[in-house]
One Martini backbone bead per residue (centre of mass of N, CA, C, O) as a GRO file, in nm:
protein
  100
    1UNK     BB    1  11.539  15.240   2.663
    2UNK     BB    2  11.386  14.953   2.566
    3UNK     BB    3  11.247  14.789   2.328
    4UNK     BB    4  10.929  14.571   2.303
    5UNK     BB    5  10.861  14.298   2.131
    6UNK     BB    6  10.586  14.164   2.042
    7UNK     BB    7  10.407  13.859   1.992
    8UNK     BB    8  10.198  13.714   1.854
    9UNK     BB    9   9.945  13.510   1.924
   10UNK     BB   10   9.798  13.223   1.850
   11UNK     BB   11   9.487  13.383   1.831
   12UNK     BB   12   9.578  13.600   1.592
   13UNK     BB   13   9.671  13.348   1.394
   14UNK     BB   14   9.403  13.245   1.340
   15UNK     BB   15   9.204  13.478   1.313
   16UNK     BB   16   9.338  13.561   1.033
   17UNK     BB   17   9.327  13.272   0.897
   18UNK     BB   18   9.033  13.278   0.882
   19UNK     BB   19   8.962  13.506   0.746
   20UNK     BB   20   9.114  13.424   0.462
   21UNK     BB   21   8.976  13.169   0.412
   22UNK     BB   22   8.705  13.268   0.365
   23UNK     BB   23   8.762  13.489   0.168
   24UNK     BB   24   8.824  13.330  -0.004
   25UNK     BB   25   8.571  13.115  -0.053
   26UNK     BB   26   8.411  13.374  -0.139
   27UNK     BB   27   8.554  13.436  -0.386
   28UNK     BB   28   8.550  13.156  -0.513
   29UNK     BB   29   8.197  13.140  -0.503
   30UNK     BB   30   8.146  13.410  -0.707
   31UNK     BB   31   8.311  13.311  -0.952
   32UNK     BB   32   8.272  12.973  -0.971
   33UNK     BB   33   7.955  12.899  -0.859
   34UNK     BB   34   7.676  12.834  -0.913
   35UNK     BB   35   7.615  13.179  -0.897
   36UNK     BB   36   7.863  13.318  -1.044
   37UNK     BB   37   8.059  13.493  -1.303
   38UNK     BB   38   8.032  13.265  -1.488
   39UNK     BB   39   7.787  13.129  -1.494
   40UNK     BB   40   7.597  13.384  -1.578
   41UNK     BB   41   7.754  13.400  -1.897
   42UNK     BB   42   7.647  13.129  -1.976
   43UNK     BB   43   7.352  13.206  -1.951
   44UNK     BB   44   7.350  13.448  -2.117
   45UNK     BB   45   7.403  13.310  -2.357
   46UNK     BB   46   7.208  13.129  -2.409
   47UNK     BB   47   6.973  13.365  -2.373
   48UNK     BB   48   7.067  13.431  -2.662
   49UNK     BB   49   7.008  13.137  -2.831
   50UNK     BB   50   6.704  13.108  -2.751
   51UNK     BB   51   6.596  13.379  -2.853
   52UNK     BB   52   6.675  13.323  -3.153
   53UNK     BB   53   6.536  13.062  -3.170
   54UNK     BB   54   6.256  13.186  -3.104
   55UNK     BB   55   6.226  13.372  -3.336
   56UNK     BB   56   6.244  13.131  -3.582
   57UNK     BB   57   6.014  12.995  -3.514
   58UNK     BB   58   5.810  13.269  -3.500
   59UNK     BB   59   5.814  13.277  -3.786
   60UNK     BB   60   5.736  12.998  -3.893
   61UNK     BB   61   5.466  13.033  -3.763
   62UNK     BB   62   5.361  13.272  -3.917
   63UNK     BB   63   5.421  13.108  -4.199
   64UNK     BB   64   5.227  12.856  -4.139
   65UNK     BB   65   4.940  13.037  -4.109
   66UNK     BB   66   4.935  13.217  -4.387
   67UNK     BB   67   4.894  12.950  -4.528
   68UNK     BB   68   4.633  12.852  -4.391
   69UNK     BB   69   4.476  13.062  -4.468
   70UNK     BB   70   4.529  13.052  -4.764
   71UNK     BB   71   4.368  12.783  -4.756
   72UNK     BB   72   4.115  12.786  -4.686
   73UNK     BB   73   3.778  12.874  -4.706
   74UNK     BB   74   3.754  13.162  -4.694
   75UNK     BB   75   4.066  13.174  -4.825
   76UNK     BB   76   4.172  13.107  -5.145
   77UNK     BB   77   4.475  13.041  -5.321
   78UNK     BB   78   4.549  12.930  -5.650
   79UNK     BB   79   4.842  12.927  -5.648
   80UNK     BB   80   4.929  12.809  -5.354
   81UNK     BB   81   4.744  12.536  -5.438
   82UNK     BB   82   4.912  12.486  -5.704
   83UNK     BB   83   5.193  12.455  -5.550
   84UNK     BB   84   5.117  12.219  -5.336
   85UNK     BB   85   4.992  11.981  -5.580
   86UNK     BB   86   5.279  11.966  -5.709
   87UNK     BB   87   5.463  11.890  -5.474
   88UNK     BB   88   5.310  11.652  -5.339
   89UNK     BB   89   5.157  11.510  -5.608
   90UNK     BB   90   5.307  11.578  -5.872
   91UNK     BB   91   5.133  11.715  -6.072
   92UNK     BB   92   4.989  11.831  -6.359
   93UNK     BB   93   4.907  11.987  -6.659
   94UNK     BB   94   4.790  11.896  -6.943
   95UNK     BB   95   4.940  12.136  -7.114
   96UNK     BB   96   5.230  11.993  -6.972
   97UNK     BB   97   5.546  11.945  -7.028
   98UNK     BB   98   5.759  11.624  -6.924
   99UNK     BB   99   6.091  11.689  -6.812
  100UNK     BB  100   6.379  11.407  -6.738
   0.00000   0.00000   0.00000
């Protein structure tokens, strides 16, 4: 007996190629789409530099509060508004020689 080989219709070859070309779309929308794992990476990078933004900003504002307090009427230091009056306002005291 002779064994006869057929072959695929035309309807299983067009059906595996929408499967691969699917398959193909949808690896391809995963990988570099809106959504994919491209985009995802530079969202965390993004949000490792805005985080560290944030850390400075807060150290910032720390530090701008703590100067506030320490000038406030409450609780006032004699240091740090003199230090203040220097730089902002240029002034000196009389006791002091101005080399330029």
């Amino acid at each position: 007996m002779t064994a006869v080989l057929k072959r695929p219709t035309l309807g299983a070859i067009a059906y595996f190629a929408v499967c691969f070309l699917l398959g193909a779309y949808f690896t391809f929308a995963a990988v570099q789409g809106d959504y994919g794992l491209f985009q995802r990476v530079r969202i965390e990078a993004e949000t490792k530099v805005l985080r560290q933004e944030l850390a400075a900003y807060t150290d910032s504002v720390t530090r701008m509060e703590n100067k506030t307090r320490r000038l406030s009427d409450s609780y006032l230091d004699l240091d740090l508004l003199d230090q203040q009056v220097r730089e902002v306002l240029g002034m000196v005291r009389t006791d002091e020689i101005v080399i330029q």
